[in-house]
C-alpha positions in Angstrom: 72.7 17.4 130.9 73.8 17.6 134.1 71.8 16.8 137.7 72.4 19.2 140.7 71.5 18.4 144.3 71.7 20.2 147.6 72.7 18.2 150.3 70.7 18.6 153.8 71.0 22.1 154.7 72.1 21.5 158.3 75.5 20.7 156.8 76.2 23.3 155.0 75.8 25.0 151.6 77.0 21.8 149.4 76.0 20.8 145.6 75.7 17.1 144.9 75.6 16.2 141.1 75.7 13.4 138.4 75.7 13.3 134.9 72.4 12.1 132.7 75.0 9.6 130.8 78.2 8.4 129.8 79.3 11.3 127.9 78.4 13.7 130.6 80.1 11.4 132.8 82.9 11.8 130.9 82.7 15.6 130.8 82.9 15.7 134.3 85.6 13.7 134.4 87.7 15.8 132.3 86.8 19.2 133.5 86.8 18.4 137.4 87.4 20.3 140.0 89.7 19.8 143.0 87.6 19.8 145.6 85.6 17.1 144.0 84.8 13.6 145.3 83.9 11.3 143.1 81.4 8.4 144.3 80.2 5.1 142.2 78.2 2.3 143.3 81.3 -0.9 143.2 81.1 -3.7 141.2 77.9 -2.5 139.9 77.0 -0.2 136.7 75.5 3.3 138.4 75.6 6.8 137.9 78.8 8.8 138.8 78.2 11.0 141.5 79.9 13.9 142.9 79.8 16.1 145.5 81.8 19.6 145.6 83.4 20.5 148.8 84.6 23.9 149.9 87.9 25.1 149.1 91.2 23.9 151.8 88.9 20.9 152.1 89.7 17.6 152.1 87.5 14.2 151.9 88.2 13.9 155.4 86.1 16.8 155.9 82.6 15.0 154.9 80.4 14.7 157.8 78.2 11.2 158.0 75.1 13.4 156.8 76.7 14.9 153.6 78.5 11.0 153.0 74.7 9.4 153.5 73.0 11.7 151.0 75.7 11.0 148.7 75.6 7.2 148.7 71.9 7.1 149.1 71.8 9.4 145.6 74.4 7.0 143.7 72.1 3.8 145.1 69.0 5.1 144.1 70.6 6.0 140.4 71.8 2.3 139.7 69.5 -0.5 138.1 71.5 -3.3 140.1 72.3 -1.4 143.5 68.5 -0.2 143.8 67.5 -3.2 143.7 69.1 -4.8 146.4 70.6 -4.4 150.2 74.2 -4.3 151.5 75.6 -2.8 148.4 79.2 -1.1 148.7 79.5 2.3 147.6 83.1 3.4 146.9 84.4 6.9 146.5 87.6 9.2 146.2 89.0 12.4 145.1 88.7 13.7 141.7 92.3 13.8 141.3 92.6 10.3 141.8 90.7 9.0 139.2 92.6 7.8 136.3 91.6 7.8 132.6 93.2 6.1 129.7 92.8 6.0 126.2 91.8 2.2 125.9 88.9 2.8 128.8 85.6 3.2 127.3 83.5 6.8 127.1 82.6 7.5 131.0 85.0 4.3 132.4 87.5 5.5 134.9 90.2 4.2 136.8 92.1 4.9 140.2 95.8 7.0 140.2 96.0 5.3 143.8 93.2 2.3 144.8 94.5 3.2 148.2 92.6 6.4 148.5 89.7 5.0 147.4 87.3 4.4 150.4 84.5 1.9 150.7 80.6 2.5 152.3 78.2 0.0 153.1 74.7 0.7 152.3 72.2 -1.2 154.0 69.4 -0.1 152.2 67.5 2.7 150.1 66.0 5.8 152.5 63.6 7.1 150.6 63.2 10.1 153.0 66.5 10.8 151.9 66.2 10.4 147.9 63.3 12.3 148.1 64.5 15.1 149.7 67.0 15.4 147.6 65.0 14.9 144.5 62.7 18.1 145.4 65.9 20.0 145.2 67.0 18.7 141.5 67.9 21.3 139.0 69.1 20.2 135.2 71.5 22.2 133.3 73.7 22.0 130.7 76.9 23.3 131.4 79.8 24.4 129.8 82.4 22.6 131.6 85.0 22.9 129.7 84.3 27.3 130.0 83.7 26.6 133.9 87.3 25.0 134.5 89.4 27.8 132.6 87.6 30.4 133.8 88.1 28.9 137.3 92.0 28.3 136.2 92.0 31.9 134.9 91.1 32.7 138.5 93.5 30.9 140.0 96.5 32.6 138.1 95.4 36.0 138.3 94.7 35.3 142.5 98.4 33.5 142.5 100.0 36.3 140.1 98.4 39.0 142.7 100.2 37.2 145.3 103.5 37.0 144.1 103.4 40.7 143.3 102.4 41.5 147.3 105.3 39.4 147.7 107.7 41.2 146.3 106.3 44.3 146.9 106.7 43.1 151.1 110.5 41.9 150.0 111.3 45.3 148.6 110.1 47.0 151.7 111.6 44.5 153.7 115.0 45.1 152.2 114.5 49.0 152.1 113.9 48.8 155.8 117.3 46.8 156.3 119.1 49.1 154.2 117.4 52.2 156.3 118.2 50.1 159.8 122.1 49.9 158.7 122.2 53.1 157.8 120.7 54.2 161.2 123.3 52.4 163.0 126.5 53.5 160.7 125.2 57.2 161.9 125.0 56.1 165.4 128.8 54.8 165.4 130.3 58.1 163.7 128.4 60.4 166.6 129.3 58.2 170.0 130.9 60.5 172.4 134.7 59.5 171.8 135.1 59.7 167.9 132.9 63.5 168.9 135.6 66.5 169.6 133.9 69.1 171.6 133.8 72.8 171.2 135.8 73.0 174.5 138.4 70.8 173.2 139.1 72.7 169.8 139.4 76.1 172.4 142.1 74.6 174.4 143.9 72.9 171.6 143.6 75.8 168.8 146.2 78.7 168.8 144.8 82.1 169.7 143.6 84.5 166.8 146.8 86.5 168.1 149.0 83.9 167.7 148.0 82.9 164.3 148.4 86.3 163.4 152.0 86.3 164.8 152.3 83.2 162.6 151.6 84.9 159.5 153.6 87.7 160.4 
């Protein structure tokens, strides 16, 4: 089972979501997505949290009301960090986090700990958890079927491209070809490689004289 949110509507049109467990947890670490950023309550046991950004955007692109419902979600779903203040709320990008086969079902680690960014959260805003709670929706989701068909996408979109590539190159070098042969034409009919019609009457012999020729 997995737990969707919608973040405050004034920031856009973004999902927020979290698995019920450990194995969906681990799901979703498997079959994430790239624009996804992951976000866990540090030093604490909580629920992994995610939020889906839009495509060409980066975690830099999170605005403080998107990154507070985010961190105020993955407070209020851990025993320890609801509990208290001050807690730190860490989070990076999907393709940062690191799994290994000796980590245990829904334990992740960091590819780089230096893109992993740190939050301080004073305290639990219930204004915000509830609002977000009114918005929860619980599915169970192929994952696994959402990733390829997204991958599938993604070739097909990138295969597309490279064949209006090479169509443009193949018009391109057409063009060139046409532009050349424009300009060969041009340099066989300038004016002195040209004999006129006058020219050939002054320097041909006379019908007469070609007759007497023959003669």
């Amino acid at each position: 089972m997995v737990f969707y949110f919608k973040a405050r509507p004034e920031a856009g049109d973004f999902t927020i979501f979290m698995g019920l467990d450990k194995f969906e947890n681990e799901e979703l670490i498997k079959y994430g997505f790239p624009e996804d950023i992951w976000f866990h309550v540090d030093k604490m046991s909580s629920a992994h949290v995610y939020i889906r950004l839009h495509k060409g955007q980066t975690i830099d692109d999170i605005s403080e009301g998107v990154l507070e419902d985010c961190v105020q979600l993955v407070k209020a779903n851990s025993i320890q960090g609801n509990k208290v203040n001050n807690i730190d709320v860490v989070y990076t990008p999907w393709s940062n986090l690191k799994k290994t086969a000796s980590m245990d079902v829904g334990q992740v680690g960091f590819h780089n700990p230096k893109m992993v960014r740190t939050v301080r959260v004073e305290k639990r805003v219930n204004e915000i958890v509830n609002r977000l709670n009114r918005t929860k929706v619980e599915r169970k989701p192929d994952l696994k079927a959402e990733r390829e068909a997204v991958n599938a996408a993604e070739r097909a979109e990138r295969k597309l491209q490279l064949r209006d590539k090479k169509r443009r190159e193949e018009m391109e070098r057409l063009e060139k070809e046409r532009q050349s042969e424009l300009r060969s034409y041009k340099g066989l009919m300038v004016s002195e490689n040209m004999t006129s019609n006058k020219q050939i009457a002054t320097t041909s012999k006379s019908l007469q004289e070609l007759e007497e020729d023959f003669m």
